[in-house]
VEXPA-642728 format. One line per 5 residues: their letters; for each residue z, y, x of C-alpha. Coordinates in Angstrom, 3 decimals, padded with zeros to 6 digits. Example, Ala and Ser with C-alpha at 12.3 -4.5 7.8 and 13.67 -1.06 7.14 Angstrom:
2
AS = 007.800:-004.500:012.300  007.140:-001.060:013.670 .
//
This chain:
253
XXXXX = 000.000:000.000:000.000  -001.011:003.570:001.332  000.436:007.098:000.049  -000.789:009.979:001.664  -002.757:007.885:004.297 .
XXXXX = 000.367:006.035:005.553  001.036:002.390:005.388  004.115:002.337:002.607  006.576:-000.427:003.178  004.458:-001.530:006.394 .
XXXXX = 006.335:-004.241:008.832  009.024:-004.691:005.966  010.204:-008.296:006.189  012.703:-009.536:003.901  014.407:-012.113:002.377 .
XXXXX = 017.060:-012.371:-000.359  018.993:-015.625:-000.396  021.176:-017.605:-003.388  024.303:-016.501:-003.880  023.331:-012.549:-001.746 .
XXXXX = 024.098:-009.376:-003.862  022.136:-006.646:-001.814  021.887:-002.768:-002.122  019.087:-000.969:-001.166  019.844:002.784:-000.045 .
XXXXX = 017.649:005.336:001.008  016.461:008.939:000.422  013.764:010.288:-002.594  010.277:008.780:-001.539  011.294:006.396:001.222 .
XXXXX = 009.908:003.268:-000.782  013.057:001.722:-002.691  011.286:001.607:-006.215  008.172:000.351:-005.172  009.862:-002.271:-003.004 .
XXXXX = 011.910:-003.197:-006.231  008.698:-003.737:-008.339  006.924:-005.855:-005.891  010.111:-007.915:-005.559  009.973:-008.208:-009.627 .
XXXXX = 005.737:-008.630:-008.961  005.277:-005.511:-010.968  003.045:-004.785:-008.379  000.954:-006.141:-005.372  001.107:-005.655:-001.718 .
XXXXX = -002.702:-004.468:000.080  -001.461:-006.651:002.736  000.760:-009.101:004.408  002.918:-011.837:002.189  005.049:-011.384:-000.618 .
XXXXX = 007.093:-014.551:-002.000  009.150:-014.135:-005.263  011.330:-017.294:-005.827  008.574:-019.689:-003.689  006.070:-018.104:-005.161 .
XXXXX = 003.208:-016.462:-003.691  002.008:-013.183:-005.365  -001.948:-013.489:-005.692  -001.695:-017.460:-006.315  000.652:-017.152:-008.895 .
XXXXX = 000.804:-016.016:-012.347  002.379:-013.128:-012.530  002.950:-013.624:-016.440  005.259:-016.527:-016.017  006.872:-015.822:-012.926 .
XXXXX = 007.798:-011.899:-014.251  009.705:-014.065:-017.024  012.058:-015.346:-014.061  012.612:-011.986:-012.959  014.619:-009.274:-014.634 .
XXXXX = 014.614:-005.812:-014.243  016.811:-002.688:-015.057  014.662:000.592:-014.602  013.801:003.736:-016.504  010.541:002.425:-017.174 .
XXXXX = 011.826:-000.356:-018.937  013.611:002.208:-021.497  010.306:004.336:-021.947  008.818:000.929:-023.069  011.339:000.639:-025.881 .
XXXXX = 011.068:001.633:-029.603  013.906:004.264:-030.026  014.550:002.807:-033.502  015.434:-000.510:-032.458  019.139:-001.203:-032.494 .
XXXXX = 021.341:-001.950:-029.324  021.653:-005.650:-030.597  017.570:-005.388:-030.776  016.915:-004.727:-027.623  019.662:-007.247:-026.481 .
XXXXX = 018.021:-009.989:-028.011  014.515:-009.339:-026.679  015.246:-010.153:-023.214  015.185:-013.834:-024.090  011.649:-013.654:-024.087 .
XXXXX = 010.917:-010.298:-021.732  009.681:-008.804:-024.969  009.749:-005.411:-026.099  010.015:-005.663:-029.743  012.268:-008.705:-031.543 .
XXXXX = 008.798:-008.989:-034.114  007.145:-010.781:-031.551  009.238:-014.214:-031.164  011.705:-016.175:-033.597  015.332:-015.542:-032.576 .
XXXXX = 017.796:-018.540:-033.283  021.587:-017.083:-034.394  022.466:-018.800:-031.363  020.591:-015.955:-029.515  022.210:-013.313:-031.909 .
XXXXX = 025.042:-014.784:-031.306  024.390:-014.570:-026.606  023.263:-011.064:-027.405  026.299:-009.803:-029.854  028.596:-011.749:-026.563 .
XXXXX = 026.954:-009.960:-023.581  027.489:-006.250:-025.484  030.904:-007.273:-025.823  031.288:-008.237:-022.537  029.716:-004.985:-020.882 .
XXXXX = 032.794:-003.053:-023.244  030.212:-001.348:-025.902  030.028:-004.722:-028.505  032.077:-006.206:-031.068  033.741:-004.391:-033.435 .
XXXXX = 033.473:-000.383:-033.553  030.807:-000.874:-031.271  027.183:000.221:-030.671  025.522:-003.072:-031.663  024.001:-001.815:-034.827 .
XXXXX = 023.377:001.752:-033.349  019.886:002.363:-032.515  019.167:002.132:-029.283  017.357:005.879:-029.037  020.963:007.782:-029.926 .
XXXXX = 023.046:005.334:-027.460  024.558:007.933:-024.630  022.823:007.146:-021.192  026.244:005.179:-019.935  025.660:002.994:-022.987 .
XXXXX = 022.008:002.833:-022.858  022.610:001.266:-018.841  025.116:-001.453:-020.184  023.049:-002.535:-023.096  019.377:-002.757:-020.784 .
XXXXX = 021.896:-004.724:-018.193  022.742:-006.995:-021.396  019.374:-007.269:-021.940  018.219:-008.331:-018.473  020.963:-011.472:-018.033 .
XXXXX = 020.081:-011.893:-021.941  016.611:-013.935:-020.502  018.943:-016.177:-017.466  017.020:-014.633:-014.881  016.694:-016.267:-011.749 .
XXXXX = 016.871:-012.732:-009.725  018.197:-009.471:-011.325  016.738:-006.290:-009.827  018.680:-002.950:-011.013  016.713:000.389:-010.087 .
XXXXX = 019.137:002.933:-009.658  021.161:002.283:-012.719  023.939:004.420:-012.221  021.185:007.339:-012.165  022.641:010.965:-014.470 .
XXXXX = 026.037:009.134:-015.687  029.114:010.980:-015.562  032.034:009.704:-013.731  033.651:007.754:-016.426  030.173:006.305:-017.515 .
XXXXX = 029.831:005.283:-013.814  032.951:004.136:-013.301  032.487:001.696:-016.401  029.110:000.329:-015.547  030.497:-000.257:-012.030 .
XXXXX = 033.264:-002.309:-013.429  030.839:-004.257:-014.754  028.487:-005.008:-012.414  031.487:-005.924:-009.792  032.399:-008.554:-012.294 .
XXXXX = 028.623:-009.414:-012.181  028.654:-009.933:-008.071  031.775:-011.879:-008.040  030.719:-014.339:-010.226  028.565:-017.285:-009.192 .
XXXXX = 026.743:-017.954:-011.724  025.054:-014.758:-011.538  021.918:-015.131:-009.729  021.443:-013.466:-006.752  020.823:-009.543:-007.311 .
XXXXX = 019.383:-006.536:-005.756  020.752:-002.689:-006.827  018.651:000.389:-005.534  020.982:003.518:-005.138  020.974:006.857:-003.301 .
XXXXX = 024.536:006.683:-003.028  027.391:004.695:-001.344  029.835:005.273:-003.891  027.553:003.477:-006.221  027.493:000.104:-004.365 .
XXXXX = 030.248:-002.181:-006.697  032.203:-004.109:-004.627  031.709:-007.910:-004.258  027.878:-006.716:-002.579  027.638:-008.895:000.132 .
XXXXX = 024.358:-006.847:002.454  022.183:-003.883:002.788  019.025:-002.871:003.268  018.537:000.707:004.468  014.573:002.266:004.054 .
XXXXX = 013.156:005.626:005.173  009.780:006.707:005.112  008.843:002.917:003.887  010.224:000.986:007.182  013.545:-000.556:007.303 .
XXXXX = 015.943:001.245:009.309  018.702:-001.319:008.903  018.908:-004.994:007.180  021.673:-007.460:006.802  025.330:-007.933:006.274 .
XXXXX = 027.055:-004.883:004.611  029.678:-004.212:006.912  027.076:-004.283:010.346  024.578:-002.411:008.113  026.261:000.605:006.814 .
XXXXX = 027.791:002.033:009.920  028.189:006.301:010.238  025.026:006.150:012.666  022.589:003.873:010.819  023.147:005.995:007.559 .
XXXXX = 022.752:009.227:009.035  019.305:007.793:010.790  018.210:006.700:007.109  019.270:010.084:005.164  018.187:012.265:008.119 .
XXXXX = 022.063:014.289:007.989  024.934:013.370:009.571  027.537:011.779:007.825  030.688:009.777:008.347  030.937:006.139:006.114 .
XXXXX = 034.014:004.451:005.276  035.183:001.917:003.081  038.458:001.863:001.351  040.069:-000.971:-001.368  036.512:-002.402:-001.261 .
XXXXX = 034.360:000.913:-002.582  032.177:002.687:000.375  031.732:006.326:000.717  030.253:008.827:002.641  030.781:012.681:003.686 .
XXX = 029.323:015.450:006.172  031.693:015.297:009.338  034.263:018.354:009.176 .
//
């Protein structure tokens, strides 16, 4: 891939393992979306090898394999019907689909969906399940399109900058969450895009840091995100810490 006559993502190799919760941080433009939608074969490399869950993109179809993958983006919420309730859109990630029309739903999948909104805190009674999904505050709107992504049993969860315009208790909430998401093994393995440290939940097990499409830094979280390695990627200096499990970061004083 090519913007502005440079190689995007060029020399990028990567590989996310069973059981790995990864981050991927990096400044606007750097590549972190696009490498999230060829990861969820949203889109296609101009060169070298992609492999999503041992398959290769360009001998594959994409159709059946995109069913494996879920993701959580702001596209994904342009796609929706605002009229559709929260339960809706719950309920039509068992099939990737964008309206519940399209497929049969058993009430055992009312039932998964009615479960995973009570589980993220905004089901069950008093909640937002029959609240249509276009009025839902963006804090809600995040837990119930994370709802609808493990509504399907993906086999990889991709999350594009999720915690994107919440406030600080909406944040806080949806953090919660997807902490109790990367501590739990049956959660398949999971990759969150962020511009920020504070927004990396704990139980994230590596890091990959991107600038300008090339990988400044790749592995283990602790080795990865060190003071110099995320000043390199953001282009500022800044100290990193990490206290009680939850990472931050601030301009030296």
């Amino acid at each position: 891939m090519v913007r502005d006559g440079r190689p995007l993502l060029d020399g990028v190799d990567w590989e996310v393992r069973a059981g790995e919760r990864w981050v991927v941080l990096g400044p606007n433009g750097s590549g972190k979306t696009t490498l999230l939608r060829v990861a969820g074969a949203r889109l296609w490399p101009t060169s070298g090898i992609v492999e999503v869950l041992g398959q290769r993109l360009g001998r594959v179809d994409v159709r059946t394999l995109r069913g494996r993958v879920a993701l959580v983006s702001a596209a994904v919420v342009r796609q929706l019907r605002p009229e559709l309730t929260a339960r809706e859109v719950v309920v039509t990630g068992r099939h990737g689909a964008l309206e519940p029309w399209w497929h049969r739903y058993e009430p055992a999948d009312w039932a998964r969906a009615d479960r995973l909104l009570a589980e993220s805190g905004v089901g069950g009674p008093g909640g937002i399940g029959e609240r249509p999904f276009g009025v839902t505050s963006e804090g809600e709107r995040q837990q119930v399109l994370l709802a609808r992504a493990l509504m399907g049993e993906p086999e990889l969860l991709l999350l594009d900058e999720p915690a994107a315009g919440l406030d600080l208790g909406a944040r806080e909430r949806l953090l919660s969450r997807l902490a109790s998401l990367t501590t739990d093994p049956s959660v398949p393995p999971l990759v969150l895009v962020s511009h920020h440290l504070e927004e990396i939940p704990p139980g994230t097990t590596h890091a990959a840091l991107l600038r300008d499409g090339w990988l400044v830094a790749v592995g283990p979280l602790a080795e990865v995100l060190t003071s110099v390695s995320v000043s390199a990627t953001f282009g500022t200096d800044v100290e990193v810490g990490c206290e009680q499990g939850r990472w931050w970061s601030r301009a030296p004083t």
